[in-house]
N, C-alpha and C positions, 0 to 999 in steps of 0.2 A: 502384507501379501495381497497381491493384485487378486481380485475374486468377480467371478462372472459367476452368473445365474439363467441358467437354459427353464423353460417353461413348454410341457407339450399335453396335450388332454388326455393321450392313452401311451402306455409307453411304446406300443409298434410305430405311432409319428417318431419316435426319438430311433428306431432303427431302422428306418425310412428315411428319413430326413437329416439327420445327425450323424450319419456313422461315417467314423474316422475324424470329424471335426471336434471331438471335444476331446480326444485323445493331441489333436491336435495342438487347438487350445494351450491345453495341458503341458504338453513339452514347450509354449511359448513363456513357461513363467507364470501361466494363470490357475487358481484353483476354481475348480470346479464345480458348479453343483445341479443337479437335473430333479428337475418336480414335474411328476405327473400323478394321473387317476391311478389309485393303488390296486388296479384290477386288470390283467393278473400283476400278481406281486411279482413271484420269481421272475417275469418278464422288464419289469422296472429293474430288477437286484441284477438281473445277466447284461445287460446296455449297461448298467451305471458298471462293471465286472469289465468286461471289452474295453470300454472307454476309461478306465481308470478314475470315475468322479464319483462327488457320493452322492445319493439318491434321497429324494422327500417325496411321501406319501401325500398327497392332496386329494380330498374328497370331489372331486370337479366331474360333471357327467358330459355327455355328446350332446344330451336336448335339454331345449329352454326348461326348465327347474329354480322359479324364482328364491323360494326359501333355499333351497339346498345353495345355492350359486351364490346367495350374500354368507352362506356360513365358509363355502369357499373363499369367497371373497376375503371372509376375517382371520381366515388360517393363511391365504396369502401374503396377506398386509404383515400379520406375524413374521412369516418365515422370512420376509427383506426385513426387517426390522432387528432381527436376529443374526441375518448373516451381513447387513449391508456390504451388498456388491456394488461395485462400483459400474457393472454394466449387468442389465437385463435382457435377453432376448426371448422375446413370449409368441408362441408362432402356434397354428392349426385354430380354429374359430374361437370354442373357450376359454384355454387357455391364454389365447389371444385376448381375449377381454380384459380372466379377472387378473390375468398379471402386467396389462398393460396399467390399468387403473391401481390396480396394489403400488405399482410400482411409483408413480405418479404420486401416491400418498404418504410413500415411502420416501418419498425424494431420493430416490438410486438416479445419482447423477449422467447416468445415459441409460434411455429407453430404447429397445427395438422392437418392432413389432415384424415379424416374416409371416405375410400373407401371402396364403397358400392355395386361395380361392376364396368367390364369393358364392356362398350358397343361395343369396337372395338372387340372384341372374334366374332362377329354374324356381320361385316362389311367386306367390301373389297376395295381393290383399294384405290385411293384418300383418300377418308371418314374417312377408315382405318389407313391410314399413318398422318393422321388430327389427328385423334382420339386419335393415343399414343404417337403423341408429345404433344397433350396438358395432358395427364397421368404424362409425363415424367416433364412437366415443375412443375405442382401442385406438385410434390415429390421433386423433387430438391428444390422449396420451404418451402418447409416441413422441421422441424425438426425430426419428426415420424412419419410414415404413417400406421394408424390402421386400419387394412384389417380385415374385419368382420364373415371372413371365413377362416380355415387351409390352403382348396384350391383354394382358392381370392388368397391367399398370397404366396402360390407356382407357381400360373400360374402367377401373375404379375411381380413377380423376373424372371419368364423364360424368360416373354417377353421383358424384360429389363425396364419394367417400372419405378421399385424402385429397388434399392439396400437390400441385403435382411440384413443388420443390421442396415436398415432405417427402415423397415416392420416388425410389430407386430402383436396377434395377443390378444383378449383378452379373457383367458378360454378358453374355447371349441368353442367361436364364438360369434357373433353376436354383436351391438354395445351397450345397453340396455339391455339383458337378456330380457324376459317375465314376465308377469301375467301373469300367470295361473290360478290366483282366478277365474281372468276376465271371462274365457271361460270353467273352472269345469263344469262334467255335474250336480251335486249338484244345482251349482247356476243356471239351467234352470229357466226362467220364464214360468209355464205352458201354463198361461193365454195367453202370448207376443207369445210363440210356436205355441198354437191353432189358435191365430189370424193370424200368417203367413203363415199357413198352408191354411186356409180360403182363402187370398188374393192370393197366387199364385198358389193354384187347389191344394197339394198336403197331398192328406187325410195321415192320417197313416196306417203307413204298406206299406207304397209306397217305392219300393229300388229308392236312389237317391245317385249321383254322383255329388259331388260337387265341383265346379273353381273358386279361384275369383284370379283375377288379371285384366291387360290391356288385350283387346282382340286386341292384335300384336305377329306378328310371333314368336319374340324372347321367348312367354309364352308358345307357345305351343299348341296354339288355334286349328291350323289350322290342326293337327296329332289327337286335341282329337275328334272334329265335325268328323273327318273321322273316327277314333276307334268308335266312338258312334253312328255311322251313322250301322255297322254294329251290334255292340250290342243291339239295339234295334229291328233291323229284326229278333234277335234271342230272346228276352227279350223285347216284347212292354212296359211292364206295367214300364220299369226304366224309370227314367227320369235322365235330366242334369240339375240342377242349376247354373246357373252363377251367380256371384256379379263381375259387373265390367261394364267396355264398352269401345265404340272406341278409338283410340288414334288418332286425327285430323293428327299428321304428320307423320303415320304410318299406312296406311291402309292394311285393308283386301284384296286379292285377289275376286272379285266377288262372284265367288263362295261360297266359305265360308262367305261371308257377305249375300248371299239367304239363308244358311243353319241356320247361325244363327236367321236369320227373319222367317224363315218359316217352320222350323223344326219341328214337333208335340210332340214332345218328349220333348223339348227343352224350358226348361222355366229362363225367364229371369227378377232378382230383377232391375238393374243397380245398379249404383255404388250405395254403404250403407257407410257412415262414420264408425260404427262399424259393425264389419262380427258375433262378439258376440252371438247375437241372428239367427243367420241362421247356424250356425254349427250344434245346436241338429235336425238339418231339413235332413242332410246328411246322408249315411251310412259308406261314405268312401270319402276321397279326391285326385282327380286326377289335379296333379301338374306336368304337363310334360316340363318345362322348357327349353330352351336350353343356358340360363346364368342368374347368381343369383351372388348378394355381399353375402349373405344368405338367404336360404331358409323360413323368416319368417312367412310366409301364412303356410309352412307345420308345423311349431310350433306351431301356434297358434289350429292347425286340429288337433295337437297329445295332446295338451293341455285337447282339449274337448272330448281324448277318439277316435279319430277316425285313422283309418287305412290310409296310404299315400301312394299313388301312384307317384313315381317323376322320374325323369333321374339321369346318371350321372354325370349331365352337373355341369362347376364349382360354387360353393357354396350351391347345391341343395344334392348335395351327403355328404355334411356337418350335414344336417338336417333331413335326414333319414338315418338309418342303417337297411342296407339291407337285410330281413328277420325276423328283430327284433321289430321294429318299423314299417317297412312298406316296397313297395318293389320299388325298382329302376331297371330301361329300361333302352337301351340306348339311346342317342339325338335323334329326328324325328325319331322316331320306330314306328309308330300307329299299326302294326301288334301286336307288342311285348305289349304295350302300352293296345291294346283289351284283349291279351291273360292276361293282368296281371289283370285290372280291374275285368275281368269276373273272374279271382278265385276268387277273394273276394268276389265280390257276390253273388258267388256258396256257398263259404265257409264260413257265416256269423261269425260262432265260431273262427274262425281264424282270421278274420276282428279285431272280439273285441278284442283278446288275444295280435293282435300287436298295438293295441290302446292304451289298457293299459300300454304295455308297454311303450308306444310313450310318453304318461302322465307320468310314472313315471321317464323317463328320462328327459323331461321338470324339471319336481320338483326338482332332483336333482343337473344339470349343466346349468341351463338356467335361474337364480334368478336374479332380476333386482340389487337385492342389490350384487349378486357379481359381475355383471359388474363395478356397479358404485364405488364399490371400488378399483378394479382393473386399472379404467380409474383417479381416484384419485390418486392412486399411481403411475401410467407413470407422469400427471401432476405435483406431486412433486419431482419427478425425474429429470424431463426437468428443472424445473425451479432452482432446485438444480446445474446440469448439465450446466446450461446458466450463472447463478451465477459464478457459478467455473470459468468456460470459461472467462468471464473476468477478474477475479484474477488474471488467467494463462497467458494472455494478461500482465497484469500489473507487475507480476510478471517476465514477459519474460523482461519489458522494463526497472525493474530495475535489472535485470541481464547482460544485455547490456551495461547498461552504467556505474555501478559498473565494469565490469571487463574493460572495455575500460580502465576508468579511472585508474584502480588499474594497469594493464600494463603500461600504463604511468608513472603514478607516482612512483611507483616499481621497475620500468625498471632499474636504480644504482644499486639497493638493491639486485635482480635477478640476474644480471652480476656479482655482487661480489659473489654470493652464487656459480656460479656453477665457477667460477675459484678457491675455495677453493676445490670447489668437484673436478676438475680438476689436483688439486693438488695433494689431497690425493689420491682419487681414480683412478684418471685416468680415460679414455673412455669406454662407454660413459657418457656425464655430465647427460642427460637426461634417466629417468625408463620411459620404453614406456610399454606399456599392454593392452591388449582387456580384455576391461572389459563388463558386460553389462550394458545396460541404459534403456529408457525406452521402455516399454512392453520386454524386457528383447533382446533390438538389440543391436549387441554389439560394440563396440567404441572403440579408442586407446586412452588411457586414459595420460595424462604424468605427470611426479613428477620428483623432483631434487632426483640423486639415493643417496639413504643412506646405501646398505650394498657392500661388495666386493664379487665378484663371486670365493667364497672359497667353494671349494668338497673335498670329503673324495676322499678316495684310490679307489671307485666303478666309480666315477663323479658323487658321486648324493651332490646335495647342503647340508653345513653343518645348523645345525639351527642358527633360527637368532640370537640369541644370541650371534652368532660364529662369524656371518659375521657384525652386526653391527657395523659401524666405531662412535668412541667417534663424532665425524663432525655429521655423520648420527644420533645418539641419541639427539644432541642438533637442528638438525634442525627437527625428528619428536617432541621433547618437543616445541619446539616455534611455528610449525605446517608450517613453513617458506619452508620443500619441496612439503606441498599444492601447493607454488604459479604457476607452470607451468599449473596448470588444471584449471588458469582462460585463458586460449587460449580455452580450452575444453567448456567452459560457452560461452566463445563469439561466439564459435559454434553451439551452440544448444544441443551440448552434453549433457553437464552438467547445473544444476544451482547452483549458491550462495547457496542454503538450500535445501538439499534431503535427503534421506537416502544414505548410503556413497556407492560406488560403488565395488561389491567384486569381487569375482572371478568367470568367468565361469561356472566352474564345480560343484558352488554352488546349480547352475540353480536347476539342479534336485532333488535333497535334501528340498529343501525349502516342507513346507505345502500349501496346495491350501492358506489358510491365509497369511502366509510369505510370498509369491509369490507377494502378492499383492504392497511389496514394489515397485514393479514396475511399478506400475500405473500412478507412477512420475517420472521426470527427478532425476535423481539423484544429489548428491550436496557435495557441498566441506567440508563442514559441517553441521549438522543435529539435531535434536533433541534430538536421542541418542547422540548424541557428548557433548551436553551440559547436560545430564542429566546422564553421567559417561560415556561414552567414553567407553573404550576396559576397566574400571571396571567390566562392565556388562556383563553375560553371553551373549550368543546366543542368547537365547529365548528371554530377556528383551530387546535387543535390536531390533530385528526383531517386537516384541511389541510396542516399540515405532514408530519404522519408521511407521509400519500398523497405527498408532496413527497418525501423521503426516498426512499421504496419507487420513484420514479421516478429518481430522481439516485442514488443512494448508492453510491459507490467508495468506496478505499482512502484517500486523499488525504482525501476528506471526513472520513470517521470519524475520521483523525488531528486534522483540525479541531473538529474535535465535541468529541473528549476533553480537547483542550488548552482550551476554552469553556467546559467542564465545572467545569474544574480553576478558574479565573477567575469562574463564578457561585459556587462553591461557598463561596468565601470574599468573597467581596459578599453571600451571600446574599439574592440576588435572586430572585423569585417562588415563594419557597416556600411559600404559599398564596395561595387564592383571597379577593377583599374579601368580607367578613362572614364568612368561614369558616375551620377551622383547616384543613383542606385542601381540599376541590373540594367542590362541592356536587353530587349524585348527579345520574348523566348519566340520562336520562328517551326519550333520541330528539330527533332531530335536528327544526327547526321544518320545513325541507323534506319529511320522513318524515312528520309527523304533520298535513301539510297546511294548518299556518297559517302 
């Protein structure tokens, strides 16, 4: 049974971040399993309930806590060790650590890590320097790291977090996509509207300005209480909604903890599981941020039609487009911040116009189902990619000891070839040549030489036909001045089975598709080798190798050699008609446009 393993540090990330994805998952054939902080429990048991997967208690807190976080760490390592899944994805900061590292220890053949913000961007000192070695270690464990924002994923490569062909991104952003149904103003409940209206004073027709997040700096709090503190001297009748509340290890500054208490203006739901029903309560939402993995609060605001008010700060500027959708300030700006809110409440036509749009760009790039496709396809990648990777292992090791062995044993046979070449030809015994190999670096490649360095009256070489010595024809028919370029295999140059290695100045001729023969080590003999050799034009053969480079396991290449061994003594396609070997490749007829 295919088995994935989700990792989140409290279970509201898994109802945040996860929902409908592992239900997902789930009907693709995969089982399921979700670990997070067992506080609240019934909050873990209802996610893992909705999504159909079963649920693991892990001891893991929000702040640094060295002893508690290695004993996390050891109940981690446990629970992959116990379910081994064959994919991990460990996503929100702790979790992000100790399941990127459990996992890593664990050896679960594909790691993810979905980062979802850097808390170090709004830190300093010590904390700071804490902060992005533990970034840096969850990524290095990592086999991909899905950054849930364009600019999550540019600012964490600046900072050297990840390496940016480790970091992805998926779509336009975010790890889930949205519902939208969710939060349509269509789907208002009027009755559920009227009633929250009643319960927290605010009749209709009242302009209202809506927050929800943690009330901690990093949100923004503390810049909107001051913007609103003045908009309301000029504007009694608005009000501020929050949904949200304190962060016990993150306090408010006094002052803004009396403003939020005693503000008249200032009305507060606390935290709500869904924000759903209090969207159609707003006019506009003020999202002043100063870091985000992504902006999903202002999605779910544009979702229901409403105008966004946010910064530039990274991933927040991901989720508004500025002017379009809504408008963005800069970090801590409460001047700029007042100045923006009050247009839109000046401008209600305006408000709705960038609403809509806000909604129709939800609908378009933020669909859950093409996240979750998307995030299925990196998963069959990696696991594709992990697969490979051992092959390539295996492959390496019987490339190693095949060519070891075959210089030994060969070692007579070799010496006797190049004292004939020696004889006939003269020096040098060995053809030396930069060739390329793989991703197209280039190598000196070596062969027993088979033609003579015969030129016209200009010094340009004659054709081969001219220069091949009868000695040089029977040892490319036996394939026997191969054997030098198993020194090139024990190098890592070459291997035993590739596509065969040409000339340099191929490089730029090839099509982005041909290109790709080089995604592999190249080899002493190949696919096309055994499937005609220099019978085959260009094109067929570049088709095969590209064929190879897509299929090639262990199984094969044992087939290959044993083909090898069978052309070799048929000799079959050892060159091309009218030529002694190929006639020069020029570019493909697709390349050159006829």
């Amino acid at each position: 049974m295919k088995r994935m393993l989700y990792l989140v540090t409290v279970p509201l990330s898994a109802r945040s971040f996860l929902r409908g994805q592992l239900a997902h998952f789930r009907a693709a054939g995969w089982e399921l399993h979700l670990a997070a902080a067992p506080e609240p429990a019934a909050d873990l048991e209802e996610v893992a309930r909705q999504e159909g997967v079963t649920a693991h208690q892990l001891p893991m807190q929000r702040e640094i806590a060295p002893l508690h976080d290695a004993a996390a760490l050891l109940r981690t390592w446990w629970l992959m060790r116990r379910l081994r899944p064959q994919i991990v994805n460990a996503g929100t900061p702790k979790a992000g650590l100790l399941g990127s590292v459990a996992a890593a220890l664990a050896g679960v053949p594909v790691r993810v890590y979905t980062l979802h913000g850097l808390r170090l961007e709004t830190t300093r000192g010590l904390k700071r320097r804490i902060l992005q070695l533990t970034e840096r270690v969850a990524c290095a464990c990592a086999h991909r790291v899905v950054c849930v924002s364009p600019s999550l994923r540019e600012r964490a490569v600046a900072l050297g977090v990840v390496p940016a062909a480790k970091a992805v991104v998926l779509g336009h952003g975010t790890c889930n996509g949205l519902e939208a149904q969710r939060f349509a103003p269509e789907a208002t409940d009027i009755t559920q509207t009227a009633a929250l209206r009643t319960r927290l004073n605010l009749p209709e027709g009242t302009p209202v300005i809506g927050f929800v997040g943690r009330f901690v700096r990093d949100k923004g709090i503390v810049e909107l209480l001051d913007a609103f503190g003045r908009i309301y001297a000029r504007k009694p009748e608005v009000r501020l909604l929050l949904l949200g509340d304190h962060e016990p290890g993150d306090p408010l500054p006094l002052e803004a903890r009396r403003t939020l208490e005693q503000h008249p203006g200032i009305v507060r739901a606390g935290f709500v599981p869904d924000t759903a029903p209090y969207y159609p309560l707003m006019h506009l939402l003020a999202f002043p941020t100063h870091r985000e993995g992504f902006g999903t609060v202002a999605l779910e605001a544009a979702a229901a039609g409403l105008a966004v008010v946010t910064t530039n700060a990274t991933g927040a500027r991901d989720a508004v487009v500025d002017g379009v959708t809504g408008l963005r300030v800069p970090v801590g700006d409460a001047h700029r911040l007042e100045v923006a809110l009050l247009e839109l409440l000046e401008q209600p036509q305006r408000a709705r116009a960038l609403g809509a749009a806000g909604r129709e760009r939800v609908l378009r790039d933020f669909r859950p189902q093409q996240a979750w496709e998307q995030l299925g396809a990196l998963y069959a990648s990696l696991l594709t990619e992990r697969h490979r990777a051992h092959g390539d292992r295996l492959k390496r090791a019987l490339d190693v000891v095949a060519s070891a062995l075959g210089l030994l044993l060969l070692a007579p046979l070799m010496v006797g070839v190049a004292l004939l070449v020696r004889l006939q030809m003269g020096s040098p015994v060995i053809f030396r040549q930069v060739r390329p190999g793989l991703h197209g670096r280039p190598f000196a490649m070596y062969k027993f030489r088979t033609m003579r360095d015969a030129t016209d009256p200009q010094g340009r070489p004659l054709p081969d036909s001219e220069r091949l010595t009868s000695l040089g024809r029977f040892l490319r028919a036996t394939s026997l001045d191969e054997l030098p370029e198993l020194f090139n295999v024990l190098r890592g140059e070459m291997s035993l089975v590739g596509p065969r290695p040409l000339l340099m100045e191929y490089l730029e001729l090839y099509t982005p598709e041909q290109a790709r023969r080089h995604e592999v080590r190249p080899g002493i003999t190949g696919w096309a080798q055994v499937n005609g050799r220099n019978a085959l034009s260009w094109e067929e053969k570049f088709a095969l190798d590209v064929w190879y480079v897509d299929h090639h396991n262990f199984w094969l290449d044992l087939k290959i050699l044993w083909l090898t061994v069978i052309k070799v003594f048929r000799r079959e396609g050892i060159s091309a008609a009218g030529d002694a070997t190929m006639p020069r490749f020029t570019g493909s007829s697709s390349r050159n446009g006829t």
